[in-house]
N, C-alpha and C positions, 0 to 999 in steps of 0.2 A: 885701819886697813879695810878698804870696800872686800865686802864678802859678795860670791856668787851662788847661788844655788836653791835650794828647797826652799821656799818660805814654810810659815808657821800657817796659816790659815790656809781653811779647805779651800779649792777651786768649784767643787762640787763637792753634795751631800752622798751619800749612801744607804744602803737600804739597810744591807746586812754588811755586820760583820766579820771579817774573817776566821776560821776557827782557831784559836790559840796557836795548835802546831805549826798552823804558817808560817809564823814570826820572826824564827831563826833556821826554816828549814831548808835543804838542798834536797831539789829535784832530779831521778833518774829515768830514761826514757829505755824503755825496753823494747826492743826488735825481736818477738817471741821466734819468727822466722827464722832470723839467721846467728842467733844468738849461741845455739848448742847445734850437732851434729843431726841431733833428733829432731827440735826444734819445736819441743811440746814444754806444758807448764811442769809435768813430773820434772823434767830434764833438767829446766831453770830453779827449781826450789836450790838444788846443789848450791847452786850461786849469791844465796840467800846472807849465807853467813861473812862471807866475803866483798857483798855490800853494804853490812851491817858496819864492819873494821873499816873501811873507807869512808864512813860517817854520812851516808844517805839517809835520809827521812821519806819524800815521798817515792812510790811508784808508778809509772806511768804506763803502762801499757798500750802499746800502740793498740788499731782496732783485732778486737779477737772473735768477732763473729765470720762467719763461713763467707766465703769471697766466691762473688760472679763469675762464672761460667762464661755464658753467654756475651759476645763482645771483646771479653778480655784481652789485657797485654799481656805479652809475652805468655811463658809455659802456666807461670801458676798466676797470675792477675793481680790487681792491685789491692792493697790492705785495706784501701778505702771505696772499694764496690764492694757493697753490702748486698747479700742475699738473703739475710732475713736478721732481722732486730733482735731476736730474742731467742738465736741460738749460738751455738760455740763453731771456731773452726774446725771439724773434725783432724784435720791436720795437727791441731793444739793439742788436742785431746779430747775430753766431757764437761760438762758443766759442772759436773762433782769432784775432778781434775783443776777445773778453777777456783772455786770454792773454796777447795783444801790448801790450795796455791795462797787464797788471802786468807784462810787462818792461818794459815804459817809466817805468813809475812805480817799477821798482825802481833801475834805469837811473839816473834821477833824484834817489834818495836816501830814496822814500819807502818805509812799508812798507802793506802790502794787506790788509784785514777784511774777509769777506762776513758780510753779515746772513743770519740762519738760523732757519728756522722750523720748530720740532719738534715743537709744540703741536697742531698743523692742518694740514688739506692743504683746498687746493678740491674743490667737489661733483665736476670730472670730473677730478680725480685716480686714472688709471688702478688705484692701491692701491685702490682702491671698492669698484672690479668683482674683481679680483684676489685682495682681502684682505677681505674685511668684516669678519675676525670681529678685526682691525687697530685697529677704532675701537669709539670710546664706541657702546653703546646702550640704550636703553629702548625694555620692548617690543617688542623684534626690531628697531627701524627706527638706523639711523645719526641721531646728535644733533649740533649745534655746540656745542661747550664753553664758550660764553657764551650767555646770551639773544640775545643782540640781534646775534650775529656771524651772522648766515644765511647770510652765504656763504662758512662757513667747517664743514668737519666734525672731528670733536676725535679723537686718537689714544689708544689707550690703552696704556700700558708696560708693562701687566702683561705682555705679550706678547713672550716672546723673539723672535723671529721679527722682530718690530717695531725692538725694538731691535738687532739686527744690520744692518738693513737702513739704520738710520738714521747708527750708524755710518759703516755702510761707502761710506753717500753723504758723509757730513762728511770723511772720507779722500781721497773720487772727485777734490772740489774743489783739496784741501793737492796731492795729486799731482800732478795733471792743470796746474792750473794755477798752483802752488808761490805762493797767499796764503798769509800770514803768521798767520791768527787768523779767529776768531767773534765776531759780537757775538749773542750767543741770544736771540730775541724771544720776552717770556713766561716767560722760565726758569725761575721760581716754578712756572710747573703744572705742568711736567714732572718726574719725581723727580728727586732729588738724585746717589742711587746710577746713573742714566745717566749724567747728566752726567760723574761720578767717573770709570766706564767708558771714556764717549767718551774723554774730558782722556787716559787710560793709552794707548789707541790712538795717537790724535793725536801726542803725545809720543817715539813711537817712529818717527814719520817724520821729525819736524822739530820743534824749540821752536817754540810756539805762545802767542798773546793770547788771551783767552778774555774776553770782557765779557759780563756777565749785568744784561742789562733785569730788575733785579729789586732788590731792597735787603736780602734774607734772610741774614743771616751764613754759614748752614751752606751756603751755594752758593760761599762764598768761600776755603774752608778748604782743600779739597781738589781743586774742578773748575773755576772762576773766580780769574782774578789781578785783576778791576776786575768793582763791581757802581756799579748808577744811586745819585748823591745825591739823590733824589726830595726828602727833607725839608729838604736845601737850598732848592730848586726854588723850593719853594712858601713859604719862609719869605719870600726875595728877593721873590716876586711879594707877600703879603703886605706886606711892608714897603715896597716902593714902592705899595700902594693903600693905606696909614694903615690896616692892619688890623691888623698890629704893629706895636713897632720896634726898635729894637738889640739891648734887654735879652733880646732871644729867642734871639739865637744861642748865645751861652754853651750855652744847655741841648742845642741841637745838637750841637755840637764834644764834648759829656760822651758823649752818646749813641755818637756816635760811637766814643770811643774805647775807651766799655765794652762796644761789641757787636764791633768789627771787628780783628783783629791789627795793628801798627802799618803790616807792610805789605802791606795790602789796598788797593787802587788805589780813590777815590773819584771817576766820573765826574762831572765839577762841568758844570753849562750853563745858559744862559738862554735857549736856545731849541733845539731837536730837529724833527722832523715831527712827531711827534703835538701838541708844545703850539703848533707856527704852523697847523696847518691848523683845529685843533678850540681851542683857548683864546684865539689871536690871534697877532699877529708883535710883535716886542720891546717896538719903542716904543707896543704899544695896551697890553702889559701893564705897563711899566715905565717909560713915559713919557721924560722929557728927564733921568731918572737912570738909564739903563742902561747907561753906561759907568762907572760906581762900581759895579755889579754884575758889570761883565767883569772888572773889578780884582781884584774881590772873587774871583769862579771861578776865576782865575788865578794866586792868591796863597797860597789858602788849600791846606793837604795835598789830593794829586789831582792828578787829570789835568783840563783843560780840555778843551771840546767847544766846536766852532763850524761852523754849520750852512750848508749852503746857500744862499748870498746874502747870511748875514749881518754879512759882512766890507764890504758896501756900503751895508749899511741896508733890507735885504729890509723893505718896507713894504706887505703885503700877505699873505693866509691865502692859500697854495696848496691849491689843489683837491686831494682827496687819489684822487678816482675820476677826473678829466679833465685833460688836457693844459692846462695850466698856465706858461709857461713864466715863468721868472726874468728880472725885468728887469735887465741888466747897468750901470747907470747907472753912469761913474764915481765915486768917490768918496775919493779920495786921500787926504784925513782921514783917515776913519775907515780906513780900509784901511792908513795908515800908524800907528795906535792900535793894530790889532792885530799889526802887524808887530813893533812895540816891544813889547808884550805876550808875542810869543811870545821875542822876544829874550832878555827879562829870563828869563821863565822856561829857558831852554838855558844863560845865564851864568851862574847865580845856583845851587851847590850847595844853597844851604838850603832851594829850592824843591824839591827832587827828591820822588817819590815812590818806592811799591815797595818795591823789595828794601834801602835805604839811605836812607833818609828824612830829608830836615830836620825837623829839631823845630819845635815852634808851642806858642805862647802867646796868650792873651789878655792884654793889660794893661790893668789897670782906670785907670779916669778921671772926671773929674768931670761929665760928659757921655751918658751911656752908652743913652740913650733916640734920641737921634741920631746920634751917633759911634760908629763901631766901630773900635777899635786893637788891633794884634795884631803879634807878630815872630815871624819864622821864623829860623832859624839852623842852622849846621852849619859846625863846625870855627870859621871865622875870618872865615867870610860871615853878614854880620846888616842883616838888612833889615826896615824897620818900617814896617807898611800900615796908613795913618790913613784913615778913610772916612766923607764926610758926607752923610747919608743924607736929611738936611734940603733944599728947597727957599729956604733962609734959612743967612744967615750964622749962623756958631756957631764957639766957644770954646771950649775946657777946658782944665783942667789936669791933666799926669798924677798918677798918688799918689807916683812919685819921678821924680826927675831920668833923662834916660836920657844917659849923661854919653859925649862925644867928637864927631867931624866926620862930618857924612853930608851924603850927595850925593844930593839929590833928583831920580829918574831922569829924571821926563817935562819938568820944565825946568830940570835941569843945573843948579838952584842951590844951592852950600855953605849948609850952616848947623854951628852949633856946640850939644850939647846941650839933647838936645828935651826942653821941659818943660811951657812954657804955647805953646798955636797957638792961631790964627784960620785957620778954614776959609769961602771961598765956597760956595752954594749948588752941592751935587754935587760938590764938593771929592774928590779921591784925590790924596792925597801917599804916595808909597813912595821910603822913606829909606833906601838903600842904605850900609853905616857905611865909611867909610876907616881903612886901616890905615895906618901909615909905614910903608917897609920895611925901617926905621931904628930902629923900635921895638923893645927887648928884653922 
């Protein structure tokens, strides 16, 4: 049987590599804003222990320094117009408020990301007045490095000066308040060789995570251990709007493996802040199948993301300039879907990523316009994720037998030798294989 998928040799070398926790961990992104009523870190600790039992590992914290004034949208401005590098949102609270935030959450078992933005600072970003000659310009006057970002002014790296300073604010945080990693907004516009830089700093105070909002290889090589699956992203949303369908992933998972080393971290997600506030929240994009899409994030090589609310059915675009807050509805379901989710992935060796990777295959089938199957393995752990992407029942059969007893995770039922299924509408079966311990 032709297999598709991951080869065994690197595409590219790496510099560093990932800290051990990576390897089986799930990612949560926290909206310190709109997260509680209050919407400070005291407020959030409460929520600590409740994403402890959901089985998260890392935290991400969107940006938590004080936001520009000057320019801004809407009432309160954007989380990513920075007013100064090296203080807290008084909004949030104090920097002894954060602090106590990550010994709690280290306390607790988790590890701690700040979001960071190197690309831009806000209009009254004291660097302004201090540094002009800091930033982009035409003309003499200071620019935003996007059209349409006004209330953002863009930094240029040609500038040593700039880069020292940026450094030595990305250090201020690892010290001061001993987080674990970065996730870098925009990491694409910024050069490469900072980043590389930063990453050498960094590394001499403490191993560090390094996530780059970006999908470029050469960010991953040397300064980044996880960049965005973007083309995941949008195939998933594609495929639940009948704009694709199955036959498309294949070409992803190639792309994949010929641009990125085997262990480069792949953030996998079906929702973030930029796509609930600006594209919509889960089920407006992916309708009554986006739990065959969480399957799917969670299964496939990578790390999984889950956002803010979305472990309860966040049904709604958060404001991204105005107090907003998350409606906490319970929802035991779904909340016990990803609990199991995150389970499989901590149990399951041949999900790992990183520095030790389970291997991944596609297997082909008689299906493949609505069915997606695929196995991962490593060593003696093999598990095989059927997914039906159809609103309608469907069939197929595979091109061979896949011969012994597996144990279907989410309803505990044995089968013997998968060959021909029937899947319901939105169907996920992941077949976990039993061994005897009896077996020679």
């Amino acid at each position: 049987m032709e297999k598709r998928g991951y080869k065994t040799e690197r595409k590219h070398g790496k510099k560093w590599e990932a800290v051990d926790w990576a390897g089986n961990a799930s990612m949560y992104e926290i909206n310190i804003r709109q997260y509680t009523p209050e919407g400070t870190f005291n407020a959030f600790i409460s929520h600590l222990p409740r994403l402890k039992e959901l089985g998260i590992n890392i935290l991400w914290f969107m940006p938590i320094t004080p936001i520009s004034r000057k320019n801004k949208k809407g009432t309160l401005g954007s989380y990513y117009a920075v007013q100064n590098y090296r203080q807290v949102n008084p909004d949030y609270g104090t920097l002894e408020d954060f602090k106590n935030l990550v010994k709690q959450a280290h306390r607790a078992g988790f590890k701690v990301i700040l979001d960071w933005v190197a690309n831009h600072t806000g209009w009254d970003n004291p660097l302004i007045e201090e540094h002009p000659d800091w930033y982009i310009q035409k003309e003499g006057e200071i620019v935003s490095p996007v059209e349409d970002w006004s209330d953002v002014a863009g930094l240029d790296y040609n500038n040593r000066d700039l880069r020292d300073y940026m450094i030595e604010s990305l250090l201020f945080w690892v010290r001061e308040t001993e987080i674990d990693g970065y996730r870098c907004d925009m990491a694409a516009l910024v050069p490469v060789d900072f980043w590389e830089e930063a990453r050498e700093a960094l590394e001499k105070v403490k191993p560090v995570f390094m996530l780059a909002e970006a999908w470029e290889p050469l960010l991953t090589e040397k300064a980044f251990d996880a960049c965005y699956g973007w083309d995941l992203h949008h195939l998933m949303n594609d495929i639940a709007q009948h704009k694709k369908d199955g036959t498309a992933l294949p070409g992803y998972f190639h792309k994949v493996e010929t641009l990125y080393s085997r262990n480069t971290i792949i953030l996998n997600f079906i929702d973030n802040h930029d796509e609930n506030s600006w594209q919509g929240y889960i089920t407006e994009r992916l309708g009554e199948a986006f739990r065959v899409y969480a399957v799917l994030m969670y299964t496939v090589p990578g790390m999984p993301l889950v956002y803010t609310g979305q472990e309860v059915c966040l049904n709604k675009r958060l404001s991204f300039f105005e107090k907003d807050v998350v409606e906490w509805e319970e929802n035991p379901e779904l909340s016990l879907f990803y609990r199991k989710l995150n389970e499989l992935k901590h149990q399951n060796p041949a999900l790992l990523t990183g520095n030790d990777p389970g291997c991944f295959h596609i297997i082909p089938h008689s299906n493949e316009k609505e069915i997606f199957v695929f196995e991962r393995y490593k060593a003696e752990n093999h598990i095989i994720v059927v997914l039906n992407f159809s609103a309608e029942n469907q069939e197929l059969h595979l091109e061979s037998v896949l011969s012994g007893s597996f144990l279907e995770y989410f309803e505990n039922e044995k089968t013997e030798n998968l060959h021909h299924l029937i899947l319901s509408p939105f169907a996920y079966k992941v077949y976990v294989k039993q061994f005897s311990p009896y077996a020679f």
